[in-house]
C-alpha positions in Angstrom: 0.0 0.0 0.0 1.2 3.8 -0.9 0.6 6.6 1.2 2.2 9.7 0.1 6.1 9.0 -0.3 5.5 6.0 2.2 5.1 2.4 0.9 3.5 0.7 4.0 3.8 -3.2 4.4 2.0 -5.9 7.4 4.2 -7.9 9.1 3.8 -11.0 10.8 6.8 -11.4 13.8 5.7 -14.2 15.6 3.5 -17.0 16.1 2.2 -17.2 19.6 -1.3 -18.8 22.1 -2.8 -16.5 24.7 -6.0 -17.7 27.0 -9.1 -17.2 24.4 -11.0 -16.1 27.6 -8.9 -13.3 28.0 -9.0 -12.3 24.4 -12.4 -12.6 24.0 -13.8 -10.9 27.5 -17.2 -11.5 28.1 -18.1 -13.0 24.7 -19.0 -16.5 25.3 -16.6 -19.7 24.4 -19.7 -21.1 22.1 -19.6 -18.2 20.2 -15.8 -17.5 19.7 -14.6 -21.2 19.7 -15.6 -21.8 15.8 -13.4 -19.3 14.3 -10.4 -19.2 16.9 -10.2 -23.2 18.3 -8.5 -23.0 21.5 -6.3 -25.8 22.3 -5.9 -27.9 26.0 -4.5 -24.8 28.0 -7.3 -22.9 25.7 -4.7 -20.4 24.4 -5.9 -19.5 20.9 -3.3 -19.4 18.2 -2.7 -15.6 17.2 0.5 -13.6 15.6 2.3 -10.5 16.4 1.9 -7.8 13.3 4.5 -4.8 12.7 3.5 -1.8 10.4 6.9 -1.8 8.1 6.9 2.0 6.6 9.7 2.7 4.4 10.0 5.9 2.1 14.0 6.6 0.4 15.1 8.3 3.4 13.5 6.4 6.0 12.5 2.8 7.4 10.1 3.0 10.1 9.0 0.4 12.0 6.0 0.6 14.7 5.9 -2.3 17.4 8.1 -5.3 17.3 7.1 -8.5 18.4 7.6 -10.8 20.8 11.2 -11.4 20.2 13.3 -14.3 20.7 14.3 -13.8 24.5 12.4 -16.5 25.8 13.2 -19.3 27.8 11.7 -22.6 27.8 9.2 -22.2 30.3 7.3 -18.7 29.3 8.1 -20.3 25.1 6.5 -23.1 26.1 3.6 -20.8 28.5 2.6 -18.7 25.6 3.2 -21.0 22.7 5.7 -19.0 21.1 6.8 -20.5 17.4 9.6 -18.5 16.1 10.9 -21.3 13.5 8.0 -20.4 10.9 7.5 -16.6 11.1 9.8 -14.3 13.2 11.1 -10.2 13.0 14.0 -10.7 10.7 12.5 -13.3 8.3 9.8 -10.9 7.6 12.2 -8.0 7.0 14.0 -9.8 4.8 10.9 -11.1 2.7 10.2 -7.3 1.6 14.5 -6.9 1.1 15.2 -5.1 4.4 17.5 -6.4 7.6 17.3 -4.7 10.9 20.8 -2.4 10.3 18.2 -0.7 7.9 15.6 0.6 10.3 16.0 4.1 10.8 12.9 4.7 13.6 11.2 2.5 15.5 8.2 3.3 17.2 6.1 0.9 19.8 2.1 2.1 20.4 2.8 0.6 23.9 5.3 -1.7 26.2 3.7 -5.1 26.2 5.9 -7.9 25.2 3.9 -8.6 21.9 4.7 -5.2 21.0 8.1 -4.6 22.2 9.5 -7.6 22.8 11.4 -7.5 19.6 13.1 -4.1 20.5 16.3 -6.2 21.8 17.4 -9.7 21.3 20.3 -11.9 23.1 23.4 -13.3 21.4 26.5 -14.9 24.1 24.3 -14.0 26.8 24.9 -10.2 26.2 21.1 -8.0 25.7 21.4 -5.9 22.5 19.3 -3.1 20.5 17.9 -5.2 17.7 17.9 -2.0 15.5 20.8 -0.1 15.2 18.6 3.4 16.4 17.6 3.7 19.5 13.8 3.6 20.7 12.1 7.2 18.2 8.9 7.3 19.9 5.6 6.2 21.0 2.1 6.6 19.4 -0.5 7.6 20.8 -4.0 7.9 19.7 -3.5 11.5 19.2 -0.9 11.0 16.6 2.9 10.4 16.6 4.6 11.9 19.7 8.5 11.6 19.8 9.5 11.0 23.4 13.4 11.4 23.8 13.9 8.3 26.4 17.5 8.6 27.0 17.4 11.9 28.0 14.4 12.0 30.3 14.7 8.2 31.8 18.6 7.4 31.0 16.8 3.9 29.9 17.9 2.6 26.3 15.2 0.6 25.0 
């Protein structure tokens, strides 16, 4: 899809299972159960989507995933299947690895959104993308929030 000078692509990041309960509120099971089966722990199978915006001069990204710092036990808890679909396979379906991001922005700081921001390699935590956290969104619009300087945290 174009917008403007924008080319916009969908993203899938992850394969993951959360409690169709708590998805669903107060629909009932009956009702939801047809479309999204939920298996013995009743997680429901669902993916993580990332809005991939890319223009000449920049490559945005908004949200990340889950990423791929899990252990066994929370992998195995919410069902996370990075082998099919995952952050970097997806960039590199549409040409792009993460040393090209130039932006990232996450609409909030729940692990399926932000989760990709970092990943682990020897044990050491590192930025993912090579700029650090732009902004967040909010419903008002885009609101850069400089995070270093006002929290000294590097997301």
């Amino acid at each position: 899809m174009k917008v403007g000078n924008y080319t916009l692509y969908s993203i899938e990041t992850s394969q993951f299972g959360l409690d169709g309960g708590a998805m669903f509120g107060i629909i009932p099971k009956t009702l939801w159960e047809k479309e999204a089966p939920a298996d013995e722990y009743n997680r429901i199978q669902m993916v993580t989507r990332s809005l991939l915006v890319v223009s000449n001069e920049r490559k945005i990204i908004i949200d990340t995933g889950n990423g791929d710092k899990w252990d066994d036990k929370n992998r195995s808890r919410y069902n996370i299947d990075l082998d099919k679909i995952n952050l970097s396979s997806s960039l590199e379906k549409y040409g792009f690895i993460p040393d090209d991001i130039t932006d990232v922005f996450c609409t909030h700081l729940h692990f399926d959104h932000a989760g990709g921001n970092t990943s682990i390699e020897n044990g050491k935590l590192y930025r993912l993308f090579p700029t650090r956290l732009t902004g967040f969104i909010r419903i008002i619009g885009i609101l850069p929030i400089p995070l270093v300087k006002r929290t000294g945290v590097v997301i």
